[in-house]
C-alpha positions, 0 to 999 in steps of 0.5 A: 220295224222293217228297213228296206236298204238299197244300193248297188254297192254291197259293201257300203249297203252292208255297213249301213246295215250292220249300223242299223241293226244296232238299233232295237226291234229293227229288221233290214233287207239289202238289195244291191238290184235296184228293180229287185228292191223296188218291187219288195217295197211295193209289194211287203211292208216296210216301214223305212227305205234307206236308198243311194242316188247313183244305181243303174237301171232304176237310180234313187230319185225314180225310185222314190217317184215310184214309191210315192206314186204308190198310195199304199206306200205313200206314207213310208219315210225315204232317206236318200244317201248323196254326195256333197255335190248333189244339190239339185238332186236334194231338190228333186228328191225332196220335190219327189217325197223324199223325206231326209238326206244324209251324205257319203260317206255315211256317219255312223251317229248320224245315219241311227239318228236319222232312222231313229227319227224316221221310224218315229215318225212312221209309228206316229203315221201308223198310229194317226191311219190306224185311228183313222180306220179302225172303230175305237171300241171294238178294233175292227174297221169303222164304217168309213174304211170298211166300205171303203175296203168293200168297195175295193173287193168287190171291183176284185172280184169282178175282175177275177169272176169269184164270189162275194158274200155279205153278212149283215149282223146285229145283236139281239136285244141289245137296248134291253142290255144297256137299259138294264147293265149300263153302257158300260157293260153294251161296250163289253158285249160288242168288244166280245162279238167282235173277237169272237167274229175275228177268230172265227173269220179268215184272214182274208175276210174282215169285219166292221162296225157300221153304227151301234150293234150292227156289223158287217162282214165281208167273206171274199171268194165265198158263194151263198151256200159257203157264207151260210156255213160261216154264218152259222158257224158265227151265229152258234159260237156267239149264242154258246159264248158267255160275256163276263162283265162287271155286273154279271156273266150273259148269255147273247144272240144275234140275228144274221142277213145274208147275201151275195153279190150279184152282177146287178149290183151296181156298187157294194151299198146294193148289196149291203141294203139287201143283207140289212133287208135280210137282217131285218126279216131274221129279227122280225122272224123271232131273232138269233137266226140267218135269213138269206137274199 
């Protein structure tokens, strides 16, 4: 895990490292520029921020606001290191998000319990957003977060002026497979069409389960002409693709609406309607084919 340590005095910042690191799987970066450490917080991932009180141009209690200001960052745990003295300190970190404390100078049992309790609670955290976003059975984004994260991309790409493709993807005859295979064996089928998809797609581009066997994937700065591509690109590796399950290996195919968005859309649920509008013509028009709006 990543373990962001600030304080403007290198030596000390260096001796909590080296205290740190004897912990497993740990990773920590110092950063004796408060501003310069801020910003990596901000903008990497850390799981864990280890910052003294008393630093010049940005001092440990603003930037705890700052960070917890940050709804990305929100979650990450902070330990403040303070003097004895600091009481009202203590109060105002603690007021600002800061989630633990630990005095100068620094015990070397205490700091790796600390972090050790720090870092279980932010892989417990992680754990509860990733339940939380992700559908249970394929690992892609569930509804809920997918739109969620559309919503978000497609205020970006206004922003910037580049384009935005939607792809509405279904699995053909999927009820004719759960009547005759079982449940067990439909769960299979969409585990494998959702990792065909993530290998396929950029990692730019994300994918969600929006209900049963339909998906919808959203390929950022991607006119009409280059999301047909992809899609095509999706729709052959799929039929080509034999599902292994319990009962027996399978041939599937899918049926894919596409579209991109336009500046009439509103909201991003216009432009998901359209794509399912094309959807719903590539199955009435005899299935496993791409049909754009």
């Amino acid at each position: 895990m990543n373990i962001a340590i600030i304080d403007d005095n290198a030596v000390n910042a260096k001796i909590n490292a080296a205290y740190i690191n004897k912990l497993d799987d740990i990773n920590s970066v110092i950063f004796t520029n408060p501003i310069e450490g801020l910003a990596y917080c901000l903008e990497k991932d850390v799981d864990m921020i280890l910052v003294d009180y008393k630093m010049p141009k940005v001092n440990g209690l603003e930037l705890v606001r700052l960070v917890k200001e940050n709804p990305e960052k929100s979650g990450v745990p902070i330990v403040m290191i303070t003097s004895d003295s600091e009481n009202d300190v203590r109060l105002a970190a603690l007021d600002a998000g800061a989630n633990d404390f630990l005095n100068k100078p620094v015990n070397e049992m205490e700091l790796i319990i600390r972090v050790r309790n720090m870092l279980s609670l932010r892989s417990y955290t992680l754990e509860l957003k990733r339940l939380a976003n992700f559908d249970a059975l394929t690992s892609v984004y569930n509804r809920r977060h997918y739109l969620e994260q559309a919503e978000k991309e497609m205020s970006r790409a206004r922003r910037y002026s580049s384009p935005l493709s939607v792809l509405m993807i279904d699995v053909d005859k999927f009820k004719q497979v759960n009547d005759t295979y079982g449940h067990a064996c439909g769960d299979t089928v969409l585990t494998e069409l959702a990792n065909i998809c993530l290998a396929e797609l950029r990692e730019v581009d994300f994918i969600g389960r929006l209900g049963g066997e339909e998906f919808s994937v959203c390929l950022t700065e991607t006119s009409l002409d280059r999301a047909s591509l992809v899609a095509e690109r999706l729709r052959k590796s799929i039929e080509s693709a034999t599902v292994n399950t319990e009962q027996e290996s399978l041939k599937i195919s899918v049926s894919i609406g596409l579209t991109e968005v336009s500046d009439c859309d509103q909201e991003f649920s216009n432009a998901l309607n359209r794509a399912d509008q094309a959807l719903y013509s590539a199955k009435e028009s005899g299935r496993n084919k791409i049909v754009s709006l």
